[in-house]
N, CA, C, O and CB atoms as a CASP TS submission, in Angstrom:
PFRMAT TS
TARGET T0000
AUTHOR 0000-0000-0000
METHOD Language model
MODEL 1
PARENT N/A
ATOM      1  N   UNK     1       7.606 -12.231  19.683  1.00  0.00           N
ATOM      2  CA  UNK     1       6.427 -11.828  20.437  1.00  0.00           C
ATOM      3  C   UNK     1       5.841 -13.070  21.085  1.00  0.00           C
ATOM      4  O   UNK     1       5.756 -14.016  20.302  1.00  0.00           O
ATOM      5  CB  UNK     1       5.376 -11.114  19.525  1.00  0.00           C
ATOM      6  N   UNK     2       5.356 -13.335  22.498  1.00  0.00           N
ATOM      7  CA  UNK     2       4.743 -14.461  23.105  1.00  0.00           C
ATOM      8  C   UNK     2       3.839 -13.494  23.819  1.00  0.00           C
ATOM      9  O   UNK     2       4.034 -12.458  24.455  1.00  0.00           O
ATOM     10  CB  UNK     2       5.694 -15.559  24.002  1.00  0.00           C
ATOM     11  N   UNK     3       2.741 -14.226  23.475  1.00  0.00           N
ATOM     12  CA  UNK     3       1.363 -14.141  24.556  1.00  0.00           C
ATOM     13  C   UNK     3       0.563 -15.535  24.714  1.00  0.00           C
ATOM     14  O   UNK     3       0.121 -16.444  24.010  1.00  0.00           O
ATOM     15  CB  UNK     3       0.125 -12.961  23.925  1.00  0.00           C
ATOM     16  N   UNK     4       0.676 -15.023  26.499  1.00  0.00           N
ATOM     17  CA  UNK     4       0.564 -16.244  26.995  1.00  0.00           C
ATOM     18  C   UNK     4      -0.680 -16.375  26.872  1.00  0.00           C
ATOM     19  O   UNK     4      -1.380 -15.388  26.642  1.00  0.00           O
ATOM     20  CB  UNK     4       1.047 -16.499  28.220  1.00  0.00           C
ATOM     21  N   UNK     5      -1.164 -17.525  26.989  1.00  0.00           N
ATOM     22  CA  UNK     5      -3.493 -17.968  26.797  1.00  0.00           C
ATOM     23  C   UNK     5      -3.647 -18.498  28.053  1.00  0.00           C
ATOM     24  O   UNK     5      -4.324 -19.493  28.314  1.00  0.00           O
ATOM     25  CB  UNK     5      -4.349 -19.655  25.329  1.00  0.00           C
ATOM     26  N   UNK     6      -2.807 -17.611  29.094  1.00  0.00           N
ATOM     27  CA  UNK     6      -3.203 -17.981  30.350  1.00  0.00           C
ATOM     28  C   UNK     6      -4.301 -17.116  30.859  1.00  0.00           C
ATOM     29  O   UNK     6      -4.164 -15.977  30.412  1.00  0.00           O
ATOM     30  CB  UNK     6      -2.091 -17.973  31.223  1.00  0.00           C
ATOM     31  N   UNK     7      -5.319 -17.238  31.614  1.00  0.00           N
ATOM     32  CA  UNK     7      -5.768 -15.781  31.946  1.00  0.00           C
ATOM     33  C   UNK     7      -6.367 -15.809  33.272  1.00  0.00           C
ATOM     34  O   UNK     7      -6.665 -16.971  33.546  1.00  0.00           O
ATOM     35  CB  UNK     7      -6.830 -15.171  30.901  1.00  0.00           C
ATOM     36  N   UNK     8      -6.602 -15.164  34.011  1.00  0.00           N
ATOM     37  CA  UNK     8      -6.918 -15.678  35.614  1.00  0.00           C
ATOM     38  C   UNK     8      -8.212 -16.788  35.741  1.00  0.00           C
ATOM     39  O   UNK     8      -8.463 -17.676  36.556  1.00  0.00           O
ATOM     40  CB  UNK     8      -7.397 -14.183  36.640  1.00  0.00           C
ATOM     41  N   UNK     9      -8.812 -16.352  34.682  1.00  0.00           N
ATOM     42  CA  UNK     9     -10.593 -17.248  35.060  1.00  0.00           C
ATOM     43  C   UNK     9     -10.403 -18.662  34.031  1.00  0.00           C
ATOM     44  O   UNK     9     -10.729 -19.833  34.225  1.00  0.00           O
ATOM     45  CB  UNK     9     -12.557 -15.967  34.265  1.00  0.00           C
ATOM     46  N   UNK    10      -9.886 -18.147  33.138  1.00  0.00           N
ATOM     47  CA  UNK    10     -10.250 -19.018  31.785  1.00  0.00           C
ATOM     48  C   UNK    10      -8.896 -19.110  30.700  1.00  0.00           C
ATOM     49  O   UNK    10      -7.809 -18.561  30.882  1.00  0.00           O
ATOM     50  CB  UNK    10     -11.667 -18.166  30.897  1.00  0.00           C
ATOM     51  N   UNK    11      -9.292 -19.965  29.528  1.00  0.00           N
ATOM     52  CA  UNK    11      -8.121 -20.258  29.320  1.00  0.00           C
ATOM     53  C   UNK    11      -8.516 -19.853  27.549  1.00  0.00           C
ATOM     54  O   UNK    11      -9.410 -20.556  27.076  1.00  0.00           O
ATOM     55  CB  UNK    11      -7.594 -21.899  29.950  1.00  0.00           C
ATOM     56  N   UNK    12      -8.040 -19.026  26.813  1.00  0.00           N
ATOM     57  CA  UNK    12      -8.209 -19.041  25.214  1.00  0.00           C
ATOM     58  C   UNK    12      -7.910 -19.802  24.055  1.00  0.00           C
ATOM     59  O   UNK    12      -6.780 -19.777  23.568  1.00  0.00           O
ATOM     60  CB  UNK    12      -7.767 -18.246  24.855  1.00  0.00           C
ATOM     61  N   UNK    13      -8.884 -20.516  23.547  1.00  0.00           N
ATOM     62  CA  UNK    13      -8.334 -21.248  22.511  1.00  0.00           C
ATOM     63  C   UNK    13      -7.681 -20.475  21.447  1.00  0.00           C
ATOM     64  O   UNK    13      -7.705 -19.285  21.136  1.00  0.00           O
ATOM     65  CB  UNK    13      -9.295 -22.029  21.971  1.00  0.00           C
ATOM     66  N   UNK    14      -7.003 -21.672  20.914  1.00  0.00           N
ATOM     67  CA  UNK    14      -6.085 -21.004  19.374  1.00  0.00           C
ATOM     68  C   UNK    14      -6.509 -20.225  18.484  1.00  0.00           C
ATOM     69  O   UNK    14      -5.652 -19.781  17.721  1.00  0.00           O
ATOM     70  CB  UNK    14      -5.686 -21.902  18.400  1.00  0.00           C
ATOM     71  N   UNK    15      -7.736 -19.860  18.305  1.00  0.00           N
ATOM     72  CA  UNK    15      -8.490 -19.062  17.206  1.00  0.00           C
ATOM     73  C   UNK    15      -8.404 -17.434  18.057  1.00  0.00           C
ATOM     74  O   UNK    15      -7.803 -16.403  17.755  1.00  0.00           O
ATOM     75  CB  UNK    15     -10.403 -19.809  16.877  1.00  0.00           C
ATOM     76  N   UNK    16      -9.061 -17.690  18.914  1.00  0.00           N
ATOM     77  CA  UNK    16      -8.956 -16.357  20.271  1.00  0.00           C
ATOM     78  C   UNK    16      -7.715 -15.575  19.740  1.00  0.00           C
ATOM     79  O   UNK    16      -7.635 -14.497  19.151  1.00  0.00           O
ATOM     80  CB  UNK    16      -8.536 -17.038  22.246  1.00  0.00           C
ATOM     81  N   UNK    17      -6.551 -16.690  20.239  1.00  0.00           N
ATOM     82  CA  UNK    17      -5.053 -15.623  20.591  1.00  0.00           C
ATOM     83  C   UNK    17      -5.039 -15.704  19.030  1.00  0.00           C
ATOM     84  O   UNK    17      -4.423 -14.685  18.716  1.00  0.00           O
ATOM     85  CB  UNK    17      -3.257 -16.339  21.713  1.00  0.00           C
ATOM     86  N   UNK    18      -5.342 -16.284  18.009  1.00  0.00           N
ATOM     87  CA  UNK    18      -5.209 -15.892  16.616  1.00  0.00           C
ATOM     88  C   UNK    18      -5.342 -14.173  16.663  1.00  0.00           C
ATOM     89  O   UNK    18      -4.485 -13.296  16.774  1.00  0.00           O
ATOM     90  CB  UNK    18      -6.468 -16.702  15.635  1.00  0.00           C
ATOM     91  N   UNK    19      -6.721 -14.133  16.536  1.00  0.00           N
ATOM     92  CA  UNK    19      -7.457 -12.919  16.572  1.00  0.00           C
ATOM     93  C   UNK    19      -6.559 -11.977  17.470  1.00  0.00           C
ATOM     94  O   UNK    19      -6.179 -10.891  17.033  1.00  0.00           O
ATOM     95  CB  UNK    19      -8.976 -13.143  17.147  1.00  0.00           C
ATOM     96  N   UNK    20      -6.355 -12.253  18.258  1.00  0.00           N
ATOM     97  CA  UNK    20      -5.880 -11.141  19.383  1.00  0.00           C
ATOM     98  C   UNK    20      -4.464 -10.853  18.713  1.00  0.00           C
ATOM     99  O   UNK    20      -4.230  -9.668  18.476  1.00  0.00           O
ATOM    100  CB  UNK    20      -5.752 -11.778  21.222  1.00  0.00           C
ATOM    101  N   UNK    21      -3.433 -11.848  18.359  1.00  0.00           N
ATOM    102  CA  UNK    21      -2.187 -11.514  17.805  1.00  0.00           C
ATOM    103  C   UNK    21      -2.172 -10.885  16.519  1.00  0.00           C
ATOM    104  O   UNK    21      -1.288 -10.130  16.114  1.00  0.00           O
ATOM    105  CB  UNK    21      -1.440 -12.593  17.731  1.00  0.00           C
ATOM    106  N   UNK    22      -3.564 -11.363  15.682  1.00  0.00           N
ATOM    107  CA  UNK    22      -3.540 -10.308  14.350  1.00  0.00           C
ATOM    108  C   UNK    22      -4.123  -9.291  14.809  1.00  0.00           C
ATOM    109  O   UNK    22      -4.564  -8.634  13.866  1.00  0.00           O
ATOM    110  CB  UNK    22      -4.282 -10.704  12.973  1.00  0.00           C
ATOM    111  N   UNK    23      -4.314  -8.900  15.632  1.00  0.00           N
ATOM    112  CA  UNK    23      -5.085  -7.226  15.928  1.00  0.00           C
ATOM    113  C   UNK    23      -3.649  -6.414  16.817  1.00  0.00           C
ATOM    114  O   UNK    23      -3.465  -5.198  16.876  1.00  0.00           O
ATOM    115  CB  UNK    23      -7.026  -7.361  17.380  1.00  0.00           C
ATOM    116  N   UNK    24      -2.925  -7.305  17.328  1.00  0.00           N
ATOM    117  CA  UNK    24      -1.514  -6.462  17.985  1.00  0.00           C
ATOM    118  C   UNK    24      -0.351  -6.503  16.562  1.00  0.00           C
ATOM    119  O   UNK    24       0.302  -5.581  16.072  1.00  0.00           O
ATOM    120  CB  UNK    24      -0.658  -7.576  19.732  1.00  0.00           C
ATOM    121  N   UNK    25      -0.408  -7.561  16.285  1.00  0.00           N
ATOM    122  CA  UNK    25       0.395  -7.052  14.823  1.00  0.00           C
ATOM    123  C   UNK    25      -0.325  -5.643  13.723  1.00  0.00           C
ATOM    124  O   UNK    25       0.414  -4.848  13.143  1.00  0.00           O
ATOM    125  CB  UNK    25       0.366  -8.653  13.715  1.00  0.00           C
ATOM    126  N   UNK    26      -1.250  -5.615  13.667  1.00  0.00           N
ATOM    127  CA  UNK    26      -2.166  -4.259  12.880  1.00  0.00           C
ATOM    128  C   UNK    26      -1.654  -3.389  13.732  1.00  0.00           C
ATOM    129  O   UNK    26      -0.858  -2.572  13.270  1.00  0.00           O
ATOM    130  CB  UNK    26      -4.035  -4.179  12.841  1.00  0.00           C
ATOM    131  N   UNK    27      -1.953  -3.350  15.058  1.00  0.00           N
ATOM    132  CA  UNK    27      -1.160  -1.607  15.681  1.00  0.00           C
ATOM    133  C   UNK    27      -0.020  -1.790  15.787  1.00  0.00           C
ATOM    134  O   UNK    27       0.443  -0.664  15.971  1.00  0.00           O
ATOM    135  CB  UNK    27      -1.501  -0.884  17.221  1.00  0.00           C
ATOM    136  N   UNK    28       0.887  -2.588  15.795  1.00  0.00           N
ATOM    137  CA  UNK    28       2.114  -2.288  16.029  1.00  0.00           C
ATOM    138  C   UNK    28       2.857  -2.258  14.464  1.00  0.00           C
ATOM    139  O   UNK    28       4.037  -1.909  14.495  1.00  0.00           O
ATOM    140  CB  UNK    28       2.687  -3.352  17.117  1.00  0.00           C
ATOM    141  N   UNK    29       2.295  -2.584  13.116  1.00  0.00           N
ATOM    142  CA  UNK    29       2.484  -2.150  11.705  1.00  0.00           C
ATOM    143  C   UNK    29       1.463  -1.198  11.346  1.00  0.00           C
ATOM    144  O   UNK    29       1.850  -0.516  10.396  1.00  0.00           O
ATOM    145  CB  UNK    29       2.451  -3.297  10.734  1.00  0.00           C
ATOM    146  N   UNK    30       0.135  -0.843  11.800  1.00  0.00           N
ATOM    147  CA  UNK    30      -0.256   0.055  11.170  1.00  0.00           C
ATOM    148  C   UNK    30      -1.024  -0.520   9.898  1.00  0.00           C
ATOM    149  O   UNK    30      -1.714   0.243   9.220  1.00  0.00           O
ATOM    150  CB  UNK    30       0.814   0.884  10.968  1.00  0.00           C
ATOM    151  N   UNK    31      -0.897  -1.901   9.569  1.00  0.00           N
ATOM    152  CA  UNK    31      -1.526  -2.535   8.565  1.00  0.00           C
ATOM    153  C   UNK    31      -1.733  -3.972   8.793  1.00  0.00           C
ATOM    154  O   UNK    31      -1.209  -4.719   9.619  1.00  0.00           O
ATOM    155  CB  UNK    31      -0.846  -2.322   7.421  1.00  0.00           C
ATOM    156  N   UNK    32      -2.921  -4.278   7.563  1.00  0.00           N
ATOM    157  CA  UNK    32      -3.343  -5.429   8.140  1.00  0.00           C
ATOM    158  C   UNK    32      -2.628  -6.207   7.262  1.00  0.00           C
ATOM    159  O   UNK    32      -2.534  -6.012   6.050  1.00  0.00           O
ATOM    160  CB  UNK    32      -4.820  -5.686   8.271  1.00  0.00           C
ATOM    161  N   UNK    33      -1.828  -7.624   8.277  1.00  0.00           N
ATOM    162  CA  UNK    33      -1.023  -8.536   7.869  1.00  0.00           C
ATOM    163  C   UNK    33      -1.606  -9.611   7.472  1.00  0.00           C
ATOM    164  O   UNK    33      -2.783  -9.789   7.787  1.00  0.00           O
ATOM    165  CB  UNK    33      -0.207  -8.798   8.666  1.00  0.00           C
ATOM    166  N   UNK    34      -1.015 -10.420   6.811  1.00  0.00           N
ATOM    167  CA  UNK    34      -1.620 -12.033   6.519  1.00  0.00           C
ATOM    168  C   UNK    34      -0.625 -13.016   7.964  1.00  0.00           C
ATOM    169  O   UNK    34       0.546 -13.029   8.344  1.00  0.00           O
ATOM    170  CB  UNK    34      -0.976 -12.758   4.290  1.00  0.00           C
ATOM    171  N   UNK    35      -1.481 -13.482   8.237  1.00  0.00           N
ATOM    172  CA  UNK    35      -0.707 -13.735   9.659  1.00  0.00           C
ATOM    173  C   UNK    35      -1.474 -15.332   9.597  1.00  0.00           C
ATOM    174  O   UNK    35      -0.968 -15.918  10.554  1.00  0.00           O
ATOM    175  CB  UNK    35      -1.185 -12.407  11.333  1.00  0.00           C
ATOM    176  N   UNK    36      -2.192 -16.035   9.096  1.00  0.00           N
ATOM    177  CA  UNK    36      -2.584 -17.216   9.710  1.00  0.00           C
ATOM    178  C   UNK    36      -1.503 -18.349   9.464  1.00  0.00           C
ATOM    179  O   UNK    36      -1.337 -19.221  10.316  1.00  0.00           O
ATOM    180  CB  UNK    36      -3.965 -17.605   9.190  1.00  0.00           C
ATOM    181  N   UNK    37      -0.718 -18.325   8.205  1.00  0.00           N
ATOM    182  CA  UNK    37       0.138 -19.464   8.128  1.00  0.00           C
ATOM    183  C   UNK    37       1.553 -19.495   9.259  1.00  0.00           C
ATOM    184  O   UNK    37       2.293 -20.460   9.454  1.00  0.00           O
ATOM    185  CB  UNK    37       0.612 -19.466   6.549  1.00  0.00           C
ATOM    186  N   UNK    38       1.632 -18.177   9.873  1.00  0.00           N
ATOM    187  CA  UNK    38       3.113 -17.700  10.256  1.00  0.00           C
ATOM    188  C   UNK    38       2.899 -18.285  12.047  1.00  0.00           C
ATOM    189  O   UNK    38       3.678 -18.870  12.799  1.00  0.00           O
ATOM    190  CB  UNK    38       3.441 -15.521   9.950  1.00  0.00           C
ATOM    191  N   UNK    39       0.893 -17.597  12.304  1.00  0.00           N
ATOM    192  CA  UNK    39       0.424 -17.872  13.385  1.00  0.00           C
ATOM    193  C   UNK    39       0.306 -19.410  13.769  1.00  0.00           C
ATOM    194  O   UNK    39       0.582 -19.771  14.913  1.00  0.00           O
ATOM    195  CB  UNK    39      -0.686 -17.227  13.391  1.00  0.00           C
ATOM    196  N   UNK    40      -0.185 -20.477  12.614  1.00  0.00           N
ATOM    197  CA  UNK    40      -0.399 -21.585  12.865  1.00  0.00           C
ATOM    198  C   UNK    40       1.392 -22.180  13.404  1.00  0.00           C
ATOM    199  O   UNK    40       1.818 -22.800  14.378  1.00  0.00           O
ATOM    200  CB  UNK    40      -1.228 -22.221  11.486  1.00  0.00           C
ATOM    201  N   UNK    41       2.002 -21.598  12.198  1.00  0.00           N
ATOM    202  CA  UNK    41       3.476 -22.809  12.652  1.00  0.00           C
ATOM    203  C   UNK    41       3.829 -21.585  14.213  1.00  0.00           C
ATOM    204  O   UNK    41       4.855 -22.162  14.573  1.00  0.00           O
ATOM    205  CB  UNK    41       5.549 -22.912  10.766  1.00  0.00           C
ATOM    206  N   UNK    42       3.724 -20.794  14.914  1.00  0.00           N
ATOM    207  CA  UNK    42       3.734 -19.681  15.990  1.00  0.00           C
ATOM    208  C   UNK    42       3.726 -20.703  17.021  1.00  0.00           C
ATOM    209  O   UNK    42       4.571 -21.086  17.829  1.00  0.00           O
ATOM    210  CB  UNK    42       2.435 -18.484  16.044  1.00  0.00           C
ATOM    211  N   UNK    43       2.234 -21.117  16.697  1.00  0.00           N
ATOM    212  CA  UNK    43       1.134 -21.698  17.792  1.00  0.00           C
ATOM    213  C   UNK    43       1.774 -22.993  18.175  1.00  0.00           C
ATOM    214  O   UNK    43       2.003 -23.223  19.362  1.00  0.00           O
ATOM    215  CB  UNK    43      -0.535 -21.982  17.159  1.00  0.00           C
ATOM    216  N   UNK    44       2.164 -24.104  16.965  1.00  0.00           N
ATOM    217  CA  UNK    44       2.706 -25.777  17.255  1.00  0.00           C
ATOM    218  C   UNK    44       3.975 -25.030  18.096  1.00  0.00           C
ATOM    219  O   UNK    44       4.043 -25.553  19.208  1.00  0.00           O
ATOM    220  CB  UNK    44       3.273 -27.080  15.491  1.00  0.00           C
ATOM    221  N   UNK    45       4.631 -24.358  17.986  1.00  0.00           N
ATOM    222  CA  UNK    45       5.768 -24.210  18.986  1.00  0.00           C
ATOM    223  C   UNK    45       5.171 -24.270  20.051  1.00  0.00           C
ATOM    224  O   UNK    45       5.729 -25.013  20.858  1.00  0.00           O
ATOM    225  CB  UNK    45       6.609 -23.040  18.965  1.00  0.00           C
ATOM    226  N   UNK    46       4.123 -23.723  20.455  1.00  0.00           N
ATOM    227  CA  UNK    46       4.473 -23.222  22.107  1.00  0.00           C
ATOM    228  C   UNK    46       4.289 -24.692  22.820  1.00  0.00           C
ATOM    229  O   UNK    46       3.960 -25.681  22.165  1.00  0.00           O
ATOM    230  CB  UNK    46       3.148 -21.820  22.907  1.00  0.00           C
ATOM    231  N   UNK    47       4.537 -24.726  24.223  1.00  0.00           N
ATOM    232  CA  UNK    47       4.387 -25.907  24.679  1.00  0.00           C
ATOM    233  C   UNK    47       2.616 -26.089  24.933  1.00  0.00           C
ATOM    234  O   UNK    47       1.770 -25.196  24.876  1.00  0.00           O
ATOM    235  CB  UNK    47       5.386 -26.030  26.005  1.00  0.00           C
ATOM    236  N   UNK    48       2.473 -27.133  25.141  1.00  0.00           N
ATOM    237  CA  UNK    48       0.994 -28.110  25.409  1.00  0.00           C
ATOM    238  C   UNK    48       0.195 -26.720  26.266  1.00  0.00           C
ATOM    239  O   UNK    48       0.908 -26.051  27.014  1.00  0.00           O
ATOM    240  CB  UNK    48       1.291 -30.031  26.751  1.00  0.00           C
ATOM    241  N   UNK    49      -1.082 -26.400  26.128  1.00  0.00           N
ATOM    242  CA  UNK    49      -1.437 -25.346  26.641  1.00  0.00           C
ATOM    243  C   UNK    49      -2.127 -25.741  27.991  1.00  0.00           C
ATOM    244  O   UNK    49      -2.206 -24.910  28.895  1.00  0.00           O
ATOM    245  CB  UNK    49      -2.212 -24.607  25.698  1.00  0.00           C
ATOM    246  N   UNK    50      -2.506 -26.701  28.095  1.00  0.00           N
ATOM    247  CA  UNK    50      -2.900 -27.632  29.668  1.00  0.00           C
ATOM    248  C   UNK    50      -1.846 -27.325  30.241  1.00  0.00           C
ATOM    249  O   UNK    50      -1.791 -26.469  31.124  1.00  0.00           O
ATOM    250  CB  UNK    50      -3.101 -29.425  29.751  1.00  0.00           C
ATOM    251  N   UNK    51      -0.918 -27.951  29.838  1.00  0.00           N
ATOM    252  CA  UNK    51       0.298 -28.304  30.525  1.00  0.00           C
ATOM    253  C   UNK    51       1.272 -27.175  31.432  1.00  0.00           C
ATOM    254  O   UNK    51       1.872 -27.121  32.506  1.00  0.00           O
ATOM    255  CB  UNK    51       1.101 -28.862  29.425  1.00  0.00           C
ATOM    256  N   UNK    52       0.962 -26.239  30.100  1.00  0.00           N
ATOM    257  CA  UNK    52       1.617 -24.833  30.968  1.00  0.00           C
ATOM    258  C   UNK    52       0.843 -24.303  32.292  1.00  0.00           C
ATOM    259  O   UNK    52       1.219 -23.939  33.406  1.00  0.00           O
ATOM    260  CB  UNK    52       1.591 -23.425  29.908  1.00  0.00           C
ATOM    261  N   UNK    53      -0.569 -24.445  31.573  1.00  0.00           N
ATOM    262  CA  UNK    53      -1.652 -23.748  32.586  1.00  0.00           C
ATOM    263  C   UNK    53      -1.954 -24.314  33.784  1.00  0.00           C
ATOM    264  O   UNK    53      -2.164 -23.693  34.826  1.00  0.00           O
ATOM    265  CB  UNK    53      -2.926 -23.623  32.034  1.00  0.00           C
ATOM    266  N   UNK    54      -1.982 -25.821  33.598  1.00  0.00           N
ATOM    267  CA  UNK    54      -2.199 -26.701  35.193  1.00  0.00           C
ATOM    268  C   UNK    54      -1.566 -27.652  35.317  1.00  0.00           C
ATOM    269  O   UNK    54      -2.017 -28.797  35.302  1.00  0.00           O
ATOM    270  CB  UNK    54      -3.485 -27.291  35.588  1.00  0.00           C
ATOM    271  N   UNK    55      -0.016 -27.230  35.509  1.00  0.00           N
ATOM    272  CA  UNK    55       0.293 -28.540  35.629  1.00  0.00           C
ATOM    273  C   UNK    55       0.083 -29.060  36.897  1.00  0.00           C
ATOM    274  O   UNK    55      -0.382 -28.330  37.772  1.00  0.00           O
ATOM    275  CB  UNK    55       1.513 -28.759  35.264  1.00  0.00           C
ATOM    276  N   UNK    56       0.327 -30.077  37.092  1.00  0.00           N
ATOM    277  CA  UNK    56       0.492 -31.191  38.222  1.00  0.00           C
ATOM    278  C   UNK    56      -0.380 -30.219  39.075  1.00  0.00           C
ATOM    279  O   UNK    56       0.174 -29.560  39.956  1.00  0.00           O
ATOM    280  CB  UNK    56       2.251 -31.693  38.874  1.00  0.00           C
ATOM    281  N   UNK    57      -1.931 -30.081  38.818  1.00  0.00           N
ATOM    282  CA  UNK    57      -2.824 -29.441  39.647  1.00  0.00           C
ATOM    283  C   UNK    57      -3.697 -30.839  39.774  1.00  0.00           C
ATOM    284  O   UNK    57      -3.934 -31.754  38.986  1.00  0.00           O
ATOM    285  CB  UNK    57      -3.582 -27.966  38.996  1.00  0.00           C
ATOM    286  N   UNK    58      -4.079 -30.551  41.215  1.00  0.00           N
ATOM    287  CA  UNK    58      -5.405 -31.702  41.157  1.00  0.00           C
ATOM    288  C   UNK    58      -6.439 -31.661  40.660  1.00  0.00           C
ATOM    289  O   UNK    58      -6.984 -30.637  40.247  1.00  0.00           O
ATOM    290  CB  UNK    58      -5.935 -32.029  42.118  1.00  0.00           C
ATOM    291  N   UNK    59      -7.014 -33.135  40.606  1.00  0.00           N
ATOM    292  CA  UNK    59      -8.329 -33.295  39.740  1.00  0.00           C
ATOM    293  C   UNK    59      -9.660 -31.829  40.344  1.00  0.00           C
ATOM    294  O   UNK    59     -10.150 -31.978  41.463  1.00  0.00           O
ATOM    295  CB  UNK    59      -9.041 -35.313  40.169  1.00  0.00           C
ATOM    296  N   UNK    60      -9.941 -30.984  39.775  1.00  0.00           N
ATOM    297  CA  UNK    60     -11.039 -29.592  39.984  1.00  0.00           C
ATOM    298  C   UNK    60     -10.459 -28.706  40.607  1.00  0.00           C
ATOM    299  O   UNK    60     -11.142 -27.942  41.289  1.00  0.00           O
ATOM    300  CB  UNK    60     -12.374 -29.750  40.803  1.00  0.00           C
ATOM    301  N   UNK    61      -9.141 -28.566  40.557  1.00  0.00           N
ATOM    302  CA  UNK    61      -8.397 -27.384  41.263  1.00  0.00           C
ATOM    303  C   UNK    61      -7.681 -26.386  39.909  1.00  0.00           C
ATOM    304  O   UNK    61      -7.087 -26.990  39.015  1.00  0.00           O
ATOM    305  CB  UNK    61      -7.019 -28.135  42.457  1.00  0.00           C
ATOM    306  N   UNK    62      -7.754 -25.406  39.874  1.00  0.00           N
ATOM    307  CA  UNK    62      -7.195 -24.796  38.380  1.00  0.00           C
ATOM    308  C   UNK    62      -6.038 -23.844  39.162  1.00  0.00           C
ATOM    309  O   UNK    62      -6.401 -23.077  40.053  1.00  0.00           O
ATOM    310  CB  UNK    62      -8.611 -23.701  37.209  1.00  0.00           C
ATOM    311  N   UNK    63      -4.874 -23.929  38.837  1.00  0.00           N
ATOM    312  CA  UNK    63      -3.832 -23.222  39.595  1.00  0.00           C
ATOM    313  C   UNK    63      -3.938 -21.278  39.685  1.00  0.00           C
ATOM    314  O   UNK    63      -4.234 -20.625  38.684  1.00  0.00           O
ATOM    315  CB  UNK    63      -2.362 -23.771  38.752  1.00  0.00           C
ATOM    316  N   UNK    64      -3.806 -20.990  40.283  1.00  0.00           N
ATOM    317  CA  UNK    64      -4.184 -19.679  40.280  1.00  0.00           C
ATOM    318  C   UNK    64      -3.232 -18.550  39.461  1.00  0.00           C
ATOM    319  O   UNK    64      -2.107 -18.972  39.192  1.00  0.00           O
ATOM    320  CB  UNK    64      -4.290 -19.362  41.697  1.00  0.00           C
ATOM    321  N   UNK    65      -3.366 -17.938  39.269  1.00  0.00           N
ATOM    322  CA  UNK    65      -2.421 -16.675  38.104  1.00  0.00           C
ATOM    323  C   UNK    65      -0.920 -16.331  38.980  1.00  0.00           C
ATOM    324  O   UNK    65      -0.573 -15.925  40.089  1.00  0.00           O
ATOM    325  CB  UNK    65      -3.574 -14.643  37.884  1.00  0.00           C
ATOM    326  N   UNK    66      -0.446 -16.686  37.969  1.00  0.00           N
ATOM    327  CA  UNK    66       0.605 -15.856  38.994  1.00  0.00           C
ATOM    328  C   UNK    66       1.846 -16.841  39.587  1.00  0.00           C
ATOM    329  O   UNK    66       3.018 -16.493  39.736  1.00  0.00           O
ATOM    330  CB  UNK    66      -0.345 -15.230  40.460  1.00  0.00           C
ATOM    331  N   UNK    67       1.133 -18.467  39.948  1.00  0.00           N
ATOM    332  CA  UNK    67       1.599 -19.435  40.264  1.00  0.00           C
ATOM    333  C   UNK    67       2.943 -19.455  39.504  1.00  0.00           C
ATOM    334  O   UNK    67       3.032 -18.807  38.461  1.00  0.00           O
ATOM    335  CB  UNK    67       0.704 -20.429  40.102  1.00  0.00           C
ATOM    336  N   UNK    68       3.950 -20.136  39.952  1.00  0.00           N
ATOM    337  CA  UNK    68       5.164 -20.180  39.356  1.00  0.00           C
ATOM    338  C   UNK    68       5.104 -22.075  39.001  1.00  0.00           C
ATOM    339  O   UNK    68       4.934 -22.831  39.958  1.00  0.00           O
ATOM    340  CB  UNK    68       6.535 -19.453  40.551  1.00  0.00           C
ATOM    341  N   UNK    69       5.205 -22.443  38.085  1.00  0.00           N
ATOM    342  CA  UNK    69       5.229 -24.177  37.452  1.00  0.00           C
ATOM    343  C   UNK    69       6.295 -24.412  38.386  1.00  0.00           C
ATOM    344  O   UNK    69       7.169 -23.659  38.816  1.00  0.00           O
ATOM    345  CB  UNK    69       5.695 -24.628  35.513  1.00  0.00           C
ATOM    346  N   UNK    70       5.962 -25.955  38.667  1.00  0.00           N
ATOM    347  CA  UNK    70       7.142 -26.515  39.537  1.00  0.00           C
ATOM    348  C   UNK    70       8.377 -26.943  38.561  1.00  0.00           C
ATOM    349  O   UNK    70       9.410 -27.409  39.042  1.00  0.00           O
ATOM    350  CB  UNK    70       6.609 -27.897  40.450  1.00  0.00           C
TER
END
């Protein structure tokens, strides 16, 4: 499962998509999981979350949704 913490306006910290991934794991089991140790080592995988979101954007420019990374 990947969800991205990209979002058109703003960007979600790690606690956010915590929350949000233990509430899509509950409907998609039907029960509530223990999910923070599985979520934390989840989370160090993904790449740098700046990095995905703006890269090589200029200084007060935030790349727009949708943008494809160079």
């Amino acid at each position: 499962m990947h969800l991205s913490t990209c979002t058109t306006d703003t960007m979600m910290h790690s606690g956010m998509q915590e929350g949000r991934m233990t509430g899509l794991l509950r409907e998609l089991t039907g029960r509530v999981a223990r999910t923070n140790a599985a979520l934390a080592v989840y989370l160090r995988r993904q790449p740098d979350h700046a990095d995905r979101c703006h890269a090589q954007a200029p200084d007060g420019w935030a790349r727009p949704a949708g943008t494809p990374l160079p």
